[in-house]
C-alpha positions as CSV (number, residue, x, y, z in Angstrom):
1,X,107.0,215.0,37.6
2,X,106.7,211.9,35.7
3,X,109.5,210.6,37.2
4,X,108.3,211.4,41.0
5,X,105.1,209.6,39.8
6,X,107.2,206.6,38.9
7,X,109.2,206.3,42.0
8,X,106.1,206.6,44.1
9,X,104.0,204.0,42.1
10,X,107.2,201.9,41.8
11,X,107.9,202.2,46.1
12,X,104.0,201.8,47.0
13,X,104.0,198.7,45.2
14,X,107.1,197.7,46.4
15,X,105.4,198.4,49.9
16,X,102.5,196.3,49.1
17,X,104.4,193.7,47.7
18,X,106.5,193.3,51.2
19,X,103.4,193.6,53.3
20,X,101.8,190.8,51.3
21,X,104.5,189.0,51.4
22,X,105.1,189.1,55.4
23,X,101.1,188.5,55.5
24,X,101.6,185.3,53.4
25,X,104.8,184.5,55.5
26,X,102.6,185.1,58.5
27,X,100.1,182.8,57.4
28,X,102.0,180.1,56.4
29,X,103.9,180.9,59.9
30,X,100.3,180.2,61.7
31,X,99.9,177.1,59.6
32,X,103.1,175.5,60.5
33,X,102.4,176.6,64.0
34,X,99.3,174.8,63.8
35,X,100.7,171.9,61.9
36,X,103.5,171.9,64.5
37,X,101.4,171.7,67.7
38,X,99.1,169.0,65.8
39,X,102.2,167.1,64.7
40,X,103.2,167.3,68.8
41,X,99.7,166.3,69.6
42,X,100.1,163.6,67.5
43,X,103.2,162.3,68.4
44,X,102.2,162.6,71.9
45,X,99.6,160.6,71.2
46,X,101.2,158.4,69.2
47,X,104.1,158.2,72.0
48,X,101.6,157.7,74.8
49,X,99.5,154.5,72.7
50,X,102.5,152.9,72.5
51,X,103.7,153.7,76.2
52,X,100.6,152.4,77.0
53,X,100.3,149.3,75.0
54,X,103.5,148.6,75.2
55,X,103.0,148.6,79.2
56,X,100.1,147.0,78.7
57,X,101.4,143.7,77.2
58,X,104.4,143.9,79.0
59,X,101.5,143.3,82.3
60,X,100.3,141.2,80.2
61,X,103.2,139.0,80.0
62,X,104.1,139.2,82.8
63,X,101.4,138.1,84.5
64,X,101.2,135.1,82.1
65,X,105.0,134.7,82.9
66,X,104.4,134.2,86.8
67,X,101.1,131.8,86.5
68,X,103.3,130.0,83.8
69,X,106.1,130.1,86.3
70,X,103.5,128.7,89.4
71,X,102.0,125.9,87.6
72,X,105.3,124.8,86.9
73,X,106.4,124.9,90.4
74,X,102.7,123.3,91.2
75,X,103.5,120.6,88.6
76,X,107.3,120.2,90.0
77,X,105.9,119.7,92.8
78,X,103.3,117.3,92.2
79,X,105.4,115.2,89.7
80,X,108.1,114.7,92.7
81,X,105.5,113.6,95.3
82,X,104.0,111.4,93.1
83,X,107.2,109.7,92.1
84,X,108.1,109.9,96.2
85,X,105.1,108.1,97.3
86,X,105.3,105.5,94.3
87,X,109.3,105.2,94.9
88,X,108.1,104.6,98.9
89,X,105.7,102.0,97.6
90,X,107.6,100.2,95.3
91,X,110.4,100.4,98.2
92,X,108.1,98.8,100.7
93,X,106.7,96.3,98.5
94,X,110.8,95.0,97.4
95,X,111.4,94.9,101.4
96,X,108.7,92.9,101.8
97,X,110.1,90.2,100.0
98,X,113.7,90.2,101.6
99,X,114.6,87.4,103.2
100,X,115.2,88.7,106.8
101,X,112.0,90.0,106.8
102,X,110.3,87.1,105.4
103,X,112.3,84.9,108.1
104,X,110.9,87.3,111.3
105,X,107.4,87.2,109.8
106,X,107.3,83.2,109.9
107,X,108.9,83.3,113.2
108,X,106.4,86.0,114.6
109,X,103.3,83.1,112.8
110,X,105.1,80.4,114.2
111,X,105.8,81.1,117.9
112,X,101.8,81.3,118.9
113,X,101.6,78.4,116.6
114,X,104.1,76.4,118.8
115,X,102.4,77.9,122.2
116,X,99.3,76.2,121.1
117,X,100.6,73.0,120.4
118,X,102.2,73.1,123.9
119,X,98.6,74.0,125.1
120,X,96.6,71.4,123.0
121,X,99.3,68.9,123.8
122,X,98.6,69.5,127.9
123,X,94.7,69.4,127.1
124,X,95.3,65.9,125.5
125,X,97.6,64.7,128.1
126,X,94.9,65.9,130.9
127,X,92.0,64.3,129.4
128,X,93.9,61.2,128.4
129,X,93.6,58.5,131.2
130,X,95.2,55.7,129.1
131,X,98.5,54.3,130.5
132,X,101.8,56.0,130.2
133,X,102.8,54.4,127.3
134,X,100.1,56.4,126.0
135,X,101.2,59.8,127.1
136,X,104.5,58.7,125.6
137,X,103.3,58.4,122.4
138,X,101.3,61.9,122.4
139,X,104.6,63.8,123.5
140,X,106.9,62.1,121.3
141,X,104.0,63.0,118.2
142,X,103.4,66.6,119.3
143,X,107.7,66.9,119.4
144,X,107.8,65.9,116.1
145,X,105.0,68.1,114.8
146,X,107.2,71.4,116.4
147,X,110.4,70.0,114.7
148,X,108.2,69.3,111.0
149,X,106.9,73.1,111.6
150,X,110.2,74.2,112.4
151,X,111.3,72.4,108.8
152,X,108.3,74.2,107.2
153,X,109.3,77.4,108.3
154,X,113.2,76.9,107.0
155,X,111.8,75.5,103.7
156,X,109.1,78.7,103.4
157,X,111.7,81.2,103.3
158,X,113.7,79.4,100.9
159,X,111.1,79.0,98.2
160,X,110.4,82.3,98.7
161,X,114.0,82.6,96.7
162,X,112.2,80.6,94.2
163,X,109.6,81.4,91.2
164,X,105.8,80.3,91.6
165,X,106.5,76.5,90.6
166,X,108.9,76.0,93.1
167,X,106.8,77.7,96.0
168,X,104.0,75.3,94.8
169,X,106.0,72.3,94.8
170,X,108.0,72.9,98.2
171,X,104.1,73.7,99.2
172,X,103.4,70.4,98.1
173,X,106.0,68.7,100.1
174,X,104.4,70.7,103.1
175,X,101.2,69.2,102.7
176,X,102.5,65.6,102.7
177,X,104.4,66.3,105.9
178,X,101.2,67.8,107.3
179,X,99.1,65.2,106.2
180,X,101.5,62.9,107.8
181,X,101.6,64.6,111.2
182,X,97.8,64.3,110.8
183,X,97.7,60.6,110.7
184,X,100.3,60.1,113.3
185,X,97.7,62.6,116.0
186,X,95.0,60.4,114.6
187,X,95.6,58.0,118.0
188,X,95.7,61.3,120.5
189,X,92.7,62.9,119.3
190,X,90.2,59.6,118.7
191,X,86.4,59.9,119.9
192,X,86.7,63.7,120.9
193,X,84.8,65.2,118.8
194,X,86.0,68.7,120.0
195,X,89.9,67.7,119.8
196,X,89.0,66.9,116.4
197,X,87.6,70.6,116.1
198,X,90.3,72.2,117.7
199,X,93.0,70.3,115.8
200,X,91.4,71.2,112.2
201,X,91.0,74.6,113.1
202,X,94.7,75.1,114.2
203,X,95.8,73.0,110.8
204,X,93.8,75.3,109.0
205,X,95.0,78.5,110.5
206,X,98.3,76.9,110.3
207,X,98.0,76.7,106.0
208,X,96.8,80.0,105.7
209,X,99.8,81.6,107.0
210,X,102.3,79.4,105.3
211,X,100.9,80.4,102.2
212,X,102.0,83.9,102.7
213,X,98.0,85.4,103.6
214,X,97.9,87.6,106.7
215,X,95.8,87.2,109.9
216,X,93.1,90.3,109.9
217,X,94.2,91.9,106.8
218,X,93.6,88.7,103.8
219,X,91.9,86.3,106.3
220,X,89.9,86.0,109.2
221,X,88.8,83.7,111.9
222,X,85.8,83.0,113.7
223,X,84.2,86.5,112.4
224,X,80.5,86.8,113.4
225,X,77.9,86.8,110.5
226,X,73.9,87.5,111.2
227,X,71.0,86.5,109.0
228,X,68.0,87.8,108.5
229,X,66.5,86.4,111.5
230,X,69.4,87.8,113.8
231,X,71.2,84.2,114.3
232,X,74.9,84.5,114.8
233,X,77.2,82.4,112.7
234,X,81.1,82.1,113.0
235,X,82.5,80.7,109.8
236,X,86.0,79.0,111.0
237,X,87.5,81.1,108.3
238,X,87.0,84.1,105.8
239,X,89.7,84.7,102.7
240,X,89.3,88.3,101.6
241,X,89.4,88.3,97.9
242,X,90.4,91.2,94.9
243,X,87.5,92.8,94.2
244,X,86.2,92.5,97.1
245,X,84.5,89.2,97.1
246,X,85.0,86.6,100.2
247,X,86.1,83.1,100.1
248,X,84.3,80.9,103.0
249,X,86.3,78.0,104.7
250,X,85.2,75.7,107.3
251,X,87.3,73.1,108.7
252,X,85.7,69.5,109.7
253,X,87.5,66.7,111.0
254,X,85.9,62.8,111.0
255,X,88.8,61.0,112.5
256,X,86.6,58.1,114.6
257,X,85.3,55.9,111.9
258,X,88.7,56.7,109.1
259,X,90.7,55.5,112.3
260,X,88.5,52.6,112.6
261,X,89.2,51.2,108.8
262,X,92.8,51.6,108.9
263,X,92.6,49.7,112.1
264,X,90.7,47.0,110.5
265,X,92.2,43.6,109.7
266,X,89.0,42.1,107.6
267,X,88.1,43.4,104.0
268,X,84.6,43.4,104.9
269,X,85.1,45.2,108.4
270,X,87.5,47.9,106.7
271,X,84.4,48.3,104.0
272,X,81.3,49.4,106.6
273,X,84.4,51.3,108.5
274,X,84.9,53.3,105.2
275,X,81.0,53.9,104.5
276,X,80.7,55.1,108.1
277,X,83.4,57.3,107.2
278,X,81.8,58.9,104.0
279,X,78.8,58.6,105.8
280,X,80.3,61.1,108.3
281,X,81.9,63.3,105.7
282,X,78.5,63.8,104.1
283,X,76.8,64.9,107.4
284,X,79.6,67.7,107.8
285,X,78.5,68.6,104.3
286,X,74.9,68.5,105.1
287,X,75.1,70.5,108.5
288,X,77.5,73.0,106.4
289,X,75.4,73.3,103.7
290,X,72.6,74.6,106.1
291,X,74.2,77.6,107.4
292,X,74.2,79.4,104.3
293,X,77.2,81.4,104.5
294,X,77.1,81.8,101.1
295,X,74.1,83.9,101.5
296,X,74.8,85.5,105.1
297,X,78.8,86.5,104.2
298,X,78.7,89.7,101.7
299,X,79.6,89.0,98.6
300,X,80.4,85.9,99.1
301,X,81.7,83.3,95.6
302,X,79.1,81.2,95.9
303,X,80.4,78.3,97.6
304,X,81.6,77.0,100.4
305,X,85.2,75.2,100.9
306,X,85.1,72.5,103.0
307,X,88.8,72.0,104.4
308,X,89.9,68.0,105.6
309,X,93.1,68.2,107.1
310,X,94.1,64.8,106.9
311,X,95.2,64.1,103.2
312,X,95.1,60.2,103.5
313,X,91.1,60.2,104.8
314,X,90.5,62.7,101.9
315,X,91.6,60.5,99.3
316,X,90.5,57.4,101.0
317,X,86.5,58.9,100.7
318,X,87.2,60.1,97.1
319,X,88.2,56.0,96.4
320,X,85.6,54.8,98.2
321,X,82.7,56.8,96.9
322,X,83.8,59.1,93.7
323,X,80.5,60.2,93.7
324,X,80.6,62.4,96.9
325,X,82.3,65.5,95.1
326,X,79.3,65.9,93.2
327,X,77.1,65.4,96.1
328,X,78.6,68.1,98.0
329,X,78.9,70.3,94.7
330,X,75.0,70.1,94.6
331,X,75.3,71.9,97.9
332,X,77.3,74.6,97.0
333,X,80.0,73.0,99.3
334,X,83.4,72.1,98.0
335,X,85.6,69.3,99.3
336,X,89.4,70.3,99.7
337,X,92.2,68.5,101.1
338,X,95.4,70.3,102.6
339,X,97.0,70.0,98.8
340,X,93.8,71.2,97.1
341,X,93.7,73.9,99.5
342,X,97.2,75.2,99.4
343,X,96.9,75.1,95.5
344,X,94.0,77.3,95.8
345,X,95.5,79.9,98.6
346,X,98.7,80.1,96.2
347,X,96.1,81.4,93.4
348,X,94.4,83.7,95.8
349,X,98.2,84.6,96.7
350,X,99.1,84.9,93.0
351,X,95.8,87.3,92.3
352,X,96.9,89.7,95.5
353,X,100.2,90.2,93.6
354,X,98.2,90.7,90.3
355,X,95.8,93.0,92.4
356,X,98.6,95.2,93.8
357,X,100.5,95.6,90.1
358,X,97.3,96.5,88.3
359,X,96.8,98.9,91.0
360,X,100.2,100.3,90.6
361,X,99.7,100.5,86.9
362,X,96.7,102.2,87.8
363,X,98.4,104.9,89.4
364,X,100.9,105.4,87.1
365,X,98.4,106.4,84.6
366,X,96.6,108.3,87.0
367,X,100.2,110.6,87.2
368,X,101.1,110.0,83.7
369,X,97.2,111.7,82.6
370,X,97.4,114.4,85.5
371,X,101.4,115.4,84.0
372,X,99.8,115.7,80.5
373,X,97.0,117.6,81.5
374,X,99.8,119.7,83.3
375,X,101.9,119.9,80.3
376,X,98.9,121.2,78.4
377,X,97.8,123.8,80.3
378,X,101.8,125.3,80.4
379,X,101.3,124.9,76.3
380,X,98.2,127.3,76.3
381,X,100.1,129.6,78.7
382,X,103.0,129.6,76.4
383,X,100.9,130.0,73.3
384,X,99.1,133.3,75.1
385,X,102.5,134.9,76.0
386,X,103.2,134.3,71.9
387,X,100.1,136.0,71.0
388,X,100.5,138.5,73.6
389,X,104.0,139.3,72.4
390,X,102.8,139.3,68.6
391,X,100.5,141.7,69.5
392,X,102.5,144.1,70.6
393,X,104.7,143.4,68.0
394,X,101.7,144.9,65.4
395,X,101.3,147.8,68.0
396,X,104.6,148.7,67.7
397,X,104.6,148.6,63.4
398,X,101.3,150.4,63.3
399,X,103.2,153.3,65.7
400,X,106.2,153.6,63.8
401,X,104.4,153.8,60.7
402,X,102.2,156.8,61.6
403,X,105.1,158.1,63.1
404,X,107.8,158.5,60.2
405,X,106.1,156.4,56.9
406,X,103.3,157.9,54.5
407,X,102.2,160.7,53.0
408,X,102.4,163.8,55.4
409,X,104.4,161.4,58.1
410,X,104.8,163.4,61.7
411,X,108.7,162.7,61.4
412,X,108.6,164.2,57.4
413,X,106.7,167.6,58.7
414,X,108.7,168.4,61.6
415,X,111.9,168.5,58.6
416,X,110.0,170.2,56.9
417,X,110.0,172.9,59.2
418,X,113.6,173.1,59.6
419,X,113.3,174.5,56.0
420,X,111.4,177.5,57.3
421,X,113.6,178.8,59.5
422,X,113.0,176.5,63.0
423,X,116.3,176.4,65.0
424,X,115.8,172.6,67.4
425,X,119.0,172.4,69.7
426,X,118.5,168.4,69.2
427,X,118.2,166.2,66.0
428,X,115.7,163.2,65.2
429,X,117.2,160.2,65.7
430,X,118.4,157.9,62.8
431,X,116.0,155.0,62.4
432,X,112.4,157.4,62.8
């Protein structure tokens, strides 16, 4: 009986034993269940961050990688129109100075020139009623003056060849031959006042284009000025200036009483001749000096040029009476003769050049400031996609970290549960 007792104790506790047991294998069944699905949760989570973030910046850098990729084309772009227009420029500007084309530019200012020599030379002959010997001497002058131009024109392009000292001395040869042809017309255009006109005009048209200035573009002629009061004034001549400042040049011829001195055989004759002379000279700067153009052109320097054409009865009122620079000066009137004046359009010349280079310089910088701003705005781009691609870089380490390093790790609990009995038909791979 003892015995039955002790089998039955012994095989209820056994009993209780096992159903504890299963009860405790149950539970810890549940946990890992639980544990399980939360470890999935987790990982799904953890998976779909990192889907997500890694999508994310890869949007990200892509998006940074096209507007990189179109402000480089935009750049491209720009850089090679910029270096086509200054290429075209600096293209245009060389062909400017070839030869051939300087040649067919002075024949193109020369042909009109000659036409209105041919003109002036039938207006002298027509209102000439001296003898034919007279006629004669008017023909053979004005035949000479077409060959001299001819000789200008050949010895223009070839000091165009030459440096600036050159130009200036072939220009001063130029002015000799000019001042020349002026005293030998001195006979044909005597006592006509508007001859005289005419013929200084023409002379001074005739030195702005040999010194390289273009008609309507760096000088004009006859433009009309108003003043206040509405009165028209037609300055024979108007130099355009860098900057935008205006030269003003009026010709004036005062051949009658110079003519009359050379003529003269006595000192004393030659002496009143000469004073009439200045005397004439300082009414053209009188009558000049009370037009005003230095207040009716825009911005106009200040003073007036005064242009002789004839070198000779230049110098001979600057021997006579020294003094009559000043006196003009007073008047904001300056006295130039065909040398003085060609020295002066070569500067103006000379600053055009220095105008166009400093403008090219100018642009330059312009492109060289717009390529670095260009080239710093593809840096910040470039330093975004770094930062874009570091940050998923930290994404990535945080995920793998909660995913397989610490303390209670997803990638540690799901071995775990190989342990208690779970069967997967596929292993972790190496590197979780």
């Amino acid at each position: 009986m003892v015995f039955l007792y002790f089998f039955l104790g012994l095989f209820l506790g056994a009993l209780l034993v096992f159903l504890w047991t299963r009860s405790q294998v149950a539970t810890t069944a549940q946990r890992l269940s639980a544990d399980l699905a939360v470890a999935k949760s987790q990982l799904e989570t953890a998976q779909k961050n990192a889907a997500d973030s890694v999508n994310a910046e890869r949007e990200h850098s892509q998006k940074l990688l096209s507007e990189m990729q179109k402000q480089m084309e935009t750049s491209k772009k720009l850089m090679q129109e910029e270096m086509r227009t200054m290429a075209a420029q600096m293209l245009s500007e060389s062909r400017e100075h070839l030869n051939a084309a300087d040649k067919e530019r002075l024949d193109a200012l020369l042909k009109p020139l000659h036409e209105r020599i041919e003109a002036f030379n039938q207006n002298v002959t027509a209102a000439t009623k001296e003898g034919a010997s007279n006629k004669t001497e008017i023909k053979t002058t004005f035949e000479e003056t077409i060959k001299l131009l001819q000789e200008v024109q050949t010895s223009t392009v070839k000091s165009i060849r030459e440096d600036n000292e050159r130009a200036i001395r072939e220009l001063r040869q130029q002015t000799e031959r000019i001042g020349n042809d002026a005293a030998s017309l001195t006979q044909a255009l005597k006592g006509d006042s508007k001859m005289q006109g005419d013929w200084g005009e023409m002379i001074l048209e005739t030195t702005l284009e040999s010194c390289g200035l273009t008609k309507n573009e760096q000088f004009f002629l006859q433009r009309n000025y108003q003043d206040e009061k509405g009165n028209s004034f037609r300055p024979d001549a108007v130099i355009d200036l860098p900057g935008g400042e205006h030269a003003v040049i009026d010709a004036k011829v005062s051949l009658t009483a110079y003519q009359a001195a050379v003529n003269a055989t006595d000192a004393t004759e030659q002496e009143l001749f000469l004073k009439e002379h200045i005397k004439s000279i300082k009414k053209h700067v009188d009558e000049l000096s009370a037009k005003n153009y230095e207040t009716i052109v825009p911005n106009c320097i200040g003073y007036v040029l005064m242009f002789i054409p004839y070198e000779s009865g230049y110098a001979a009122a600057i021997k006579a009476d020294p003094a009559i620079l000043q006196y003009a000066y007073r008047k904001h009137i300056i006295l130039l003769s065909p040398s003085n004046l060609l020295m002066a359009l070569q500067l103006t010349r000379t600053m055009w050049q220095n105008y166009r280079m400093n403008k090219n310089v100018d642009e330059i910088l312009h492109a060289s400031n717009d390529l670095y701003d260009k080239f710093v705005s593809f840096g910040e781009t470039f330093l975004k996609i770094g930062t874009g691609i570091q940050r998923l870089q930290n994404d990535y380490e945080k995920a793998h970290s909660q995913l397989s390093e610490g303390k209670g790790n997803i990638v540690r609990r799901l071995e775990n549960m190989k342990s208690l009995g779970i069967t997967p038909k596929k292993e972790l791979p190496e590197g979780l």
